[in-house]
C-alpha positions as a Python dict, from the first residue, in 0.01 Angstrom:
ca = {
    (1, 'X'): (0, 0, 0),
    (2, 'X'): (19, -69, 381),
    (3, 'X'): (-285, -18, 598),
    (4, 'X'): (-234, 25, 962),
    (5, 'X'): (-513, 157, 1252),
    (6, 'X'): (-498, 391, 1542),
    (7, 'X'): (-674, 493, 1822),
    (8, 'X'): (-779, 833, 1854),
    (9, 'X'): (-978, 1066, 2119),
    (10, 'X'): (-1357, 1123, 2013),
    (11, 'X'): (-1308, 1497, 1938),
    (12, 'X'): (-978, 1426, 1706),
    (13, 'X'): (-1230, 1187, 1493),
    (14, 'X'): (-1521, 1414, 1484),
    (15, 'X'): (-1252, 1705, 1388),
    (16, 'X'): (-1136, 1449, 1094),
    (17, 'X'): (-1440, 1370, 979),
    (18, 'X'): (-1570, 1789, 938),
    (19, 'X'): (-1242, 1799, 795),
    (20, 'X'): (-1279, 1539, 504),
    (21, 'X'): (-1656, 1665, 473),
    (22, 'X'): (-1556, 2025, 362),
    (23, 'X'): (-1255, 1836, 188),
    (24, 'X'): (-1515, 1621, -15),
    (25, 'X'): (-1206, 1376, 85),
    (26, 'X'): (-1228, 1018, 281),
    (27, 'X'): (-1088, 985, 664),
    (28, 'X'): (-806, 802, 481),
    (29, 'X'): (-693, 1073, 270),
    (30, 'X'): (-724, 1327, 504),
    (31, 'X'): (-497, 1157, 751),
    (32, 'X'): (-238, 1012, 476),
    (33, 'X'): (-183, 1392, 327),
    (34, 'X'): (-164, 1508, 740),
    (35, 'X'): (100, 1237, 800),
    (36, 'X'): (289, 1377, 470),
    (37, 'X'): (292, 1749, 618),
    (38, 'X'): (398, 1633, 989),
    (39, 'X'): (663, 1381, 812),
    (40, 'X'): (754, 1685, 546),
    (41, 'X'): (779, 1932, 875),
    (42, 'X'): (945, 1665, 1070),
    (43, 'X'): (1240, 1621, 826),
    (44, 'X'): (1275, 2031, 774),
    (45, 'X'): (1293, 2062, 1182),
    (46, 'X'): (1517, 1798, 1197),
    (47, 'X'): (1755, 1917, 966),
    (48, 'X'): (1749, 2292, 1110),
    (49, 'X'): (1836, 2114, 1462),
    (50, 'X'): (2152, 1942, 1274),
    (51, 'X'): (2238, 2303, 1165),
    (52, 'X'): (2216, 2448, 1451),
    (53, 'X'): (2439, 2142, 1687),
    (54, 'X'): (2680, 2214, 1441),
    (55, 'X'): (3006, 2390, 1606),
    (56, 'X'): (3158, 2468, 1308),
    (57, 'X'): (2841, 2672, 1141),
    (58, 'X'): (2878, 3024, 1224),
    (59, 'X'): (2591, 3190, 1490),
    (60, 'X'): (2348, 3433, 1383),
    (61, 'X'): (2313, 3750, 1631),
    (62, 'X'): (1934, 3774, 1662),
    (63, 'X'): (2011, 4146, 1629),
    (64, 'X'): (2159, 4205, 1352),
    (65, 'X'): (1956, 3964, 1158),
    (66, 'X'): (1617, 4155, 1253),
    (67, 'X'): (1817, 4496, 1204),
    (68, 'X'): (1957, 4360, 837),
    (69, 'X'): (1569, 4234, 702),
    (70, 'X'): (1404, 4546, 877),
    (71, 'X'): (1631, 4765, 622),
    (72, 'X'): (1562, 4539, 341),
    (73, 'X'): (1204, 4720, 378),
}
């Protein structure tokens, strides 16, 4: 396993470490599993944004979307 450091503001560390307190977790866990969600989140938004560049994937009217789930109610 890799180990690399960062600087970060006071109030983000003092936020981490309440965080890992109520987690019963170390700073280092609580910052690898945050990386995993932004890195997780990061891959989902960039896929949606290849979707959505695509020319040849049809366009969703905001309309009839919202009027099609609304009726699925």
């Amino acid at each position: 396993m890799s180990q690399i450091s960062a600087r970060l503001p006071d109030e983000l560390v003092a936020a981490l470490d309440e965080a890992a307190t109520k987690l019963h977790r170390t700073r280092a866990d609580v910052i690898r599993q945050a990386v995993e969600y932004y890195l997780d989140d990061f891959e989902d938004i960039s896929h949606a944004v290849e979707v959505l560049r695509d020319p040849a994937d049809p366009i969703l009217d905001w309309e009839t979307v919202k009027h099609d789930l609304l009726r699925q109610h």
